[in-house]
C-alpha positions in Angstrom: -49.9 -63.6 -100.1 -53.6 -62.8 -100.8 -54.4 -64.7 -97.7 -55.6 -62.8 -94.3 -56.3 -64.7 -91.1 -58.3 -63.8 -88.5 -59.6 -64.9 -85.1 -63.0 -66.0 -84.7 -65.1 -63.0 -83.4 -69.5 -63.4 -82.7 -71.3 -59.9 -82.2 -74.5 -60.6 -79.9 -77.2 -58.2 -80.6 -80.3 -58.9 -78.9 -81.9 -62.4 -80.1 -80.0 -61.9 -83.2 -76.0 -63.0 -84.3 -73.8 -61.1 -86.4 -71.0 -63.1 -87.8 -67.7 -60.7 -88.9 -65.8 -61.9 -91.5 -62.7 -61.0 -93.5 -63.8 -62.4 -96.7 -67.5 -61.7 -97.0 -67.6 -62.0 -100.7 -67.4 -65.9 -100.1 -70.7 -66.2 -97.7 -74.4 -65.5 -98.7 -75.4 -61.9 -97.5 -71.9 -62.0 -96.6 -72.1 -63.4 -93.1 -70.1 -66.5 -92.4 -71.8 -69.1 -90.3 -71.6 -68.7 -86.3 -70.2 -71.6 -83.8 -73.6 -72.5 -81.5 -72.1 -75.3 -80.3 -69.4 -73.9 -76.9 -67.5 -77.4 -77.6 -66.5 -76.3 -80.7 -65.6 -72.7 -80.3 -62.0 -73.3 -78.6 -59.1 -72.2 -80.8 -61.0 -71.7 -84.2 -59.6 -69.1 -87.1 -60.3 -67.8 -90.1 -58.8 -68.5 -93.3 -59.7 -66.2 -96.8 -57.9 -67.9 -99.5 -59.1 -66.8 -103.4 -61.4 -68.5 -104.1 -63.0 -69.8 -100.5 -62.5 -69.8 -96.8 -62.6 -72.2 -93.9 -63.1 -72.0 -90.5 -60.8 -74.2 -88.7 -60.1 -75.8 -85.3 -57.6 -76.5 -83.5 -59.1 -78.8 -81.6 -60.1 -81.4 -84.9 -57.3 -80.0 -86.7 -60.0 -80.0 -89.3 -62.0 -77.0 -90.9 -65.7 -76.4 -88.9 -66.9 -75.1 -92.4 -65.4 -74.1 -95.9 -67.5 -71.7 -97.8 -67.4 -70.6 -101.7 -69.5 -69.0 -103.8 -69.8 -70.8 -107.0 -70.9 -69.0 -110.2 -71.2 -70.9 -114.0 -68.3 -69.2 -114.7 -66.1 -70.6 -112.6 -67.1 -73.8 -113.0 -66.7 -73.5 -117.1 -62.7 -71.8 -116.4 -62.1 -74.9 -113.7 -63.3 -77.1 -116.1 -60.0 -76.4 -118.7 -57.8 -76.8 -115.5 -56.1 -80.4 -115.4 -55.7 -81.2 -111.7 -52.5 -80.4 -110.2 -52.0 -82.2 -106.2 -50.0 -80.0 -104.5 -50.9 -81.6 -100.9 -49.7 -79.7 -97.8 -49.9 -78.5 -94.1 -51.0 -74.9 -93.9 -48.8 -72.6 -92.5 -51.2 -69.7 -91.4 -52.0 -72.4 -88.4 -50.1 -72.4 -85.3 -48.3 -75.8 -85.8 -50.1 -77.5 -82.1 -53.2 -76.4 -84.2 -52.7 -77.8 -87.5 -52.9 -80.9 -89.5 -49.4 -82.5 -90.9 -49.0 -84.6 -93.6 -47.5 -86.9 -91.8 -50.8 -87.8 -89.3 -52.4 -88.9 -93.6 -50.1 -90.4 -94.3 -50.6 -94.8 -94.2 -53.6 -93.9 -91.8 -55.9 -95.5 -94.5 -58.2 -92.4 -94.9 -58.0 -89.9 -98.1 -57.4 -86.1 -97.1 -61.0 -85.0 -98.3 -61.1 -81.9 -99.6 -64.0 -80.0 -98.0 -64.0 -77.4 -101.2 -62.6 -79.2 -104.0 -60.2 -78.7 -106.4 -62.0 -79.0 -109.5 -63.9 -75.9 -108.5 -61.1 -73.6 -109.1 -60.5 -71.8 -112.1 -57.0 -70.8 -111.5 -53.7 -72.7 -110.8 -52.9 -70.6 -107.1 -56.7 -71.0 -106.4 -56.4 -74.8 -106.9 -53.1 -75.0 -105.3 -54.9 -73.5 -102.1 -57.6 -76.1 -102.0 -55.3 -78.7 -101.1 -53.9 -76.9 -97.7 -54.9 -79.8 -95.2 -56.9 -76.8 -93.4 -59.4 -77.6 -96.6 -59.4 -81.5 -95.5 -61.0 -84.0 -93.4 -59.8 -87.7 -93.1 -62.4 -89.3 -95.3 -62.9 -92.9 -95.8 -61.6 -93.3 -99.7 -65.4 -95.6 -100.8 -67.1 -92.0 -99.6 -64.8 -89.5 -101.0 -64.6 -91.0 -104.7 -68.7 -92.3 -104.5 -71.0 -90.6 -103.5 -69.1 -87.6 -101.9 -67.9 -86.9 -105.5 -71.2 -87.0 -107.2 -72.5 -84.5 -104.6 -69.6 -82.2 -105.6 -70.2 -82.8 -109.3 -74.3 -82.4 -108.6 -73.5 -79.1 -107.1 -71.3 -77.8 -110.0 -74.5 -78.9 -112.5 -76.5 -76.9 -110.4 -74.4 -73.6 -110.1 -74.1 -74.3 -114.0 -77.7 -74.3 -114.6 -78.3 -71.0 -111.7 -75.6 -68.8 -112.6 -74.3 -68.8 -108.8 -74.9 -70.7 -105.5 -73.1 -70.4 -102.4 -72.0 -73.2 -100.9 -70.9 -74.7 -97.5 -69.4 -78.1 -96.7 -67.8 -79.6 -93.3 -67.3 -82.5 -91.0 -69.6 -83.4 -88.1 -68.7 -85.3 -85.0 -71.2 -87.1 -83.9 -71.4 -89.5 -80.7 -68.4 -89.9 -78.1 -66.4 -92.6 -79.6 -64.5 -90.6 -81.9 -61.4 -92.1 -84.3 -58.3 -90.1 -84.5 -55.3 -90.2 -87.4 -52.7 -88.9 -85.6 -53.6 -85.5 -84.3 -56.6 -85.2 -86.4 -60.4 -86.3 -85.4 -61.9 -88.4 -88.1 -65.7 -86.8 -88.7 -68.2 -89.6 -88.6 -70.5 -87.4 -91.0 -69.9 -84.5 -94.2 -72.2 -82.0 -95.4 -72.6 -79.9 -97.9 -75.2 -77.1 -97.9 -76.7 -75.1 -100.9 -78.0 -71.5 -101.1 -79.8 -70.6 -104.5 -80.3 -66.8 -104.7 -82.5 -67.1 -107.9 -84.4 -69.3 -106.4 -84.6 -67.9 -102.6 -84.4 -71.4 -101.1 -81.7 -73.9 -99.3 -81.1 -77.7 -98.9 -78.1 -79.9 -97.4 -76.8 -83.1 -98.3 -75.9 -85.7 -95.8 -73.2 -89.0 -95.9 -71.6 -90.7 -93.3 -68.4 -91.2 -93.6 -68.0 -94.6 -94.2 -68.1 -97.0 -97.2 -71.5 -96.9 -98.0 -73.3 -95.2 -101.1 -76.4 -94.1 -98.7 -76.7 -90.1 -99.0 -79.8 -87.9 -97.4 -80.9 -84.8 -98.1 -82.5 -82.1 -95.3 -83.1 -78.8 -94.1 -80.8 -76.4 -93.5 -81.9 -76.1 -89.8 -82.1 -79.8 -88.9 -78.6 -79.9 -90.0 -77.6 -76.8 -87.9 -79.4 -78.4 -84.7 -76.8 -81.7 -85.9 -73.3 -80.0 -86.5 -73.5 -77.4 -83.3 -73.2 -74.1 -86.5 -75.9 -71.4 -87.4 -75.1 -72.0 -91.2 -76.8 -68.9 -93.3 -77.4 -66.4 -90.4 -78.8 -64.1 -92.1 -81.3 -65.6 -94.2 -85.2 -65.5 -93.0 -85.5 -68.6 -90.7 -88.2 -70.0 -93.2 -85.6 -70.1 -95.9 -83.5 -72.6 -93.7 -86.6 -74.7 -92.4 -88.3 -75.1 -95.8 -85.9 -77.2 -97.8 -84.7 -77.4 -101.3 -84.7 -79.6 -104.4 -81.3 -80.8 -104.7 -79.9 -82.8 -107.6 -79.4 -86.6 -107.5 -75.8 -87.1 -107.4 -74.5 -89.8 -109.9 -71.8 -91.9 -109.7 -68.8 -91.4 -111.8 -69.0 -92.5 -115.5 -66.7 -96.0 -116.1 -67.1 -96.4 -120.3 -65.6 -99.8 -119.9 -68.2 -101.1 -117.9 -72.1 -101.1 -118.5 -73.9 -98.9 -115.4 -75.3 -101.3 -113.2 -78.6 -100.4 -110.7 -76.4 -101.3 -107.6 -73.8 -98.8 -108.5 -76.3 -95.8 -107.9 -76.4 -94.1 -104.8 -79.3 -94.2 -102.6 -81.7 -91.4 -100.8 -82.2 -92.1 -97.6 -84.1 -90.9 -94.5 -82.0 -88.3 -92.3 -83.3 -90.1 -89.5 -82.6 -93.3 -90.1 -78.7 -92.2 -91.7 -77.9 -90.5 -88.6 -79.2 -94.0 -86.4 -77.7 -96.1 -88.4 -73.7 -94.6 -87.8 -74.6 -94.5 -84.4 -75.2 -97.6 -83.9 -72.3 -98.8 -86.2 -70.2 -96.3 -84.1 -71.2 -98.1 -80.8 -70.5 -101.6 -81.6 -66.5 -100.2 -83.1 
């Protein structure tokens, strides 16, 4: 099994974090992001499949993070690959840490792939994106809208760069969280971009929910909102100055003539993170 697990482990030197990682070939400069937040540093590990890793908890039963680093390449060999579902628990977890199948399953939430599928050039590459330590319960409007044309923005780009490395996860916001069986439903995903050529870094924002509202933000504001230090070893300015990111489109319907409506919409970060707040406090 090319997979090796390992526990969460964060050097302190100074002012400054080193994170260790198995698999740095996944992670720009090769360090994987560090856990800020002490909430969300019980019972985490490491995963290095193939093609990505994840940092998963045991207390979500959800990854913190999954990382990749996406090259043209890849994305032209993934694009010959018909998609394969090959759904299942991952049995490098403890089982009292993992997500089941069963805890999906008629819960009325998609198993969200954080890295997804159509990424992977290989069949045991794609067969590894669909352990459930890759998922988070997503609400199906999100995961097929706007969440999908973020993932299909972010393959344009790595086409159009050569190679990006790129982070996506959950983010718990507020203290009225939803479970499906053993698993915490995020109330937010992410997805963050690093261009190399370019020297700069963005994120996209959804909630998770059944709008088509999306945001996009620095790196740092995002770190300050999901409790993770997500490119630590990148100069501080490349985190806090931002990055162009592509509009993400909605899925092509021939049948049907595009309609202004079905496009997704930029929004503030502020005013997305207030808004599933709020939503969040009146549920």
């Amino acid at each position: 099994m090319l997979r090796t697990l390992a526990f969460s482990l964060t050097v302190l030197v100074g002012s400054s974090v080193l994170a260790n990682t198995a698999c740095p070939q996944h992670f720009a400069a090769g360090q994987r992001p560090v856990v800020t937040n002490p909430k969300l540093q019980a019972r985490t590990q490491e995963i290095c499949f193939r093609a990505f890793a994840v940092l998963h908890s045991g207390v979500s039963r959800t990854p913190l993070f999954a990382a990749e680093h996406l090259t043209r390449q890849n994305v032209k060999n993934a694009g010959k690959l018909s998609r394969k579902d090959s759904f299942h628990a991952e049995d490098a977890l403890p089982e009292s840490d993992r997500a089941e199948l069963s805890d999906y399953a008629r819960s009325g939430y998609d198993r969200g792939h954080m890295v997804p599928n159509a990424n992977f050039a290989t069949r045991k590459a794609q067969a590894e994106s669909f352990s459930l330590a890759n998922m988070v319960p997503q609400v199906h409007e999100s995961n097929a809208g706007v969440w999908a044309g973020i993932e299909s923005a972010t393959r344009q780009l790595a086409t159009a760069e050569g190679d990006i490395y790129v982070i996506s996860g959950p983010a718990f916001v507020g203290g009225n969280l939803k479970k499906i069986g053993n698993v915490l439903v995020p109330t937010h995903v992410w997805k963050v971009i690093y261009s190399p050529s370019q020297q700069k870094a963005g994120a996209y924002l959804i909630t998770n929910d059944n709008t088509r509202d999306y945001a996009v933000l620095t790196v740092s504001k995002l770190e300050k909102m999901v409790g993770l230090s997500l490119l630590p070893d990148l100069p501080q300015q490349v985190r806090d100055a931002g990055m162009a990111l592509p509009k993400p489109e909605p899925r092509q319907d021939r049948r049907k003539t595009p309609r202004p409506e079905d496009d997704f919409t930029l929004r503030d970060f502020t005013s997305l993170l207030m808004d599933a707040i709020n939503r969040a406090i009146k549920h």
